[in-house]
N, C-alpha and C positions, 0 to 999 in steps of 0.2 A: 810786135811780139812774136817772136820764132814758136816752135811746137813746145819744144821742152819748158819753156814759162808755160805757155796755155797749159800744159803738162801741169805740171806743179800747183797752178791758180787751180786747175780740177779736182786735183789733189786734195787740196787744200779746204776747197768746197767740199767737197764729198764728207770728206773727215767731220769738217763740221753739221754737216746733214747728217750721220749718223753721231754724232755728240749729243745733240740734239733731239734725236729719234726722229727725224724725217728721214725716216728709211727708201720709201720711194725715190727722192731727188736723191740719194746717197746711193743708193742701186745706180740710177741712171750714171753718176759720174762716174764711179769708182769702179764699177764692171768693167770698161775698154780698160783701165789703167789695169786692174788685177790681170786681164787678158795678157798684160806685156808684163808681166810678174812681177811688179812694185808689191814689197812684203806689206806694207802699212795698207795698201788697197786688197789683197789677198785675204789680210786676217781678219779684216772687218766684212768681205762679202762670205766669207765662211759664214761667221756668224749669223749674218741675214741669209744667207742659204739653209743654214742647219737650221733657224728657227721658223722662216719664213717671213720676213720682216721685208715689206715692201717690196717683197717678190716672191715666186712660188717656193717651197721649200725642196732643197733638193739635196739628199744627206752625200750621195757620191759626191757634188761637185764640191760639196763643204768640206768634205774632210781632202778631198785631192786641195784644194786653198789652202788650208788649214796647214796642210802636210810641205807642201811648197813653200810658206810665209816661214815654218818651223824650222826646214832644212837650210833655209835660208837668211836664217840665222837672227830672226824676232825673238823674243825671249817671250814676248807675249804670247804668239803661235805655239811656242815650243811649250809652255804651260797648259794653254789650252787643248794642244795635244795632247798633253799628258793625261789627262781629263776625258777629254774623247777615249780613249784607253781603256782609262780607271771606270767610266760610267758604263761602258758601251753603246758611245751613242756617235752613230755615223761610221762605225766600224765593229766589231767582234773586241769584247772585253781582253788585255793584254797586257798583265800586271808585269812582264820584263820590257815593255814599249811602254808601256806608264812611265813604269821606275826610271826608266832610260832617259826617258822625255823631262823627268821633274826634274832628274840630277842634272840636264843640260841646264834647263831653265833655272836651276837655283844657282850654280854656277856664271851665270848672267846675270846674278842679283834681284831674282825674282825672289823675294824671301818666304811669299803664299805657297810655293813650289816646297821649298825646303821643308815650311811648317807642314805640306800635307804629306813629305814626305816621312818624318818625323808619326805624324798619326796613323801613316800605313806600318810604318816599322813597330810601334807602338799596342797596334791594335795587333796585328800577326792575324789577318784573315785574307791574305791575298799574298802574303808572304809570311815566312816564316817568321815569328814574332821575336826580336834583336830588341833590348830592350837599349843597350848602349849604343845601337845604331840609331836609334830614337831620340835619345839623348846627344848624339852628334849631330844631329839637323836641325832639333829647336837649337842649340846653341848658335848654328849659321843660321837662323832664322831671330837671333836674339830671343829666345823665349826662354827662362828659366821656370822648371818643373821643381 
């Protein structure tokens, strides 16, 4: 078996450790791989970084994962950042890096994206309230109001 199998079979492991919630054993595999920037190993150590899930919590390194898995064109990452953004968590609150991040991710066919962007447009407390911009997101989200 060459690296890149081993590669992939860790891969693979890991994923399913953290499917699972054996964050530990999913720490251990999927760390060296995030280290070589595999997005799928990236988004998922963000998250056990950002919450502390079988390893120390550590909000820098989660959102630099987080931000690398997004750029790199996850649509999960790219939700997830959006979110990091919108909550302020692992970064400084940034409702045009939200906005930016969800319309990526809803664009990828993340439809959670669309819909939460639709409830920011909606709500009008983090931007200015668009009501028919609202109405253009749940319908790319399939939602009728």
């Amino acid at each position: 078996m060459d690296l890149r199998e081993n590669r992939a079979m860790e891969l693979e492991s890991g994923i399913a450790a953290f499917e699972t919630k054996n964050f530990a054993h999913a720490t251990k595999l999927l760390s060296p791989i995030a280290e070589e920037g595999n997005v799928d190993a990236l988004y998922r150590m963000a998250i056990m970084l950002q919450n502390g899930l079988g390893c120390l919590a550590n909000e820098d390194k989660a959102f630099s994962y987080m931000t690398k898995a997004a750029e790199d064109g996850l649509p999960l990452a790219m939700h997830a950042l959006g979110f990091m953004y919108f909550e302020g968590e692992c970064t400084e609150k940034d409702s045009d890096l939200c906005i930016k991040w969800f319309e990526r991710a809803a664009a990828k066919g993340m439809m959670g994206s669309a819909t939460t962007l639709g409830m920011i447009y909606e709500d009008g407390k983090i931007v200015k309230q668009d009501l028919e911009k609202a109405e253009e997101w749940y319908k790319k989200a399939g939602i009728t109001k």
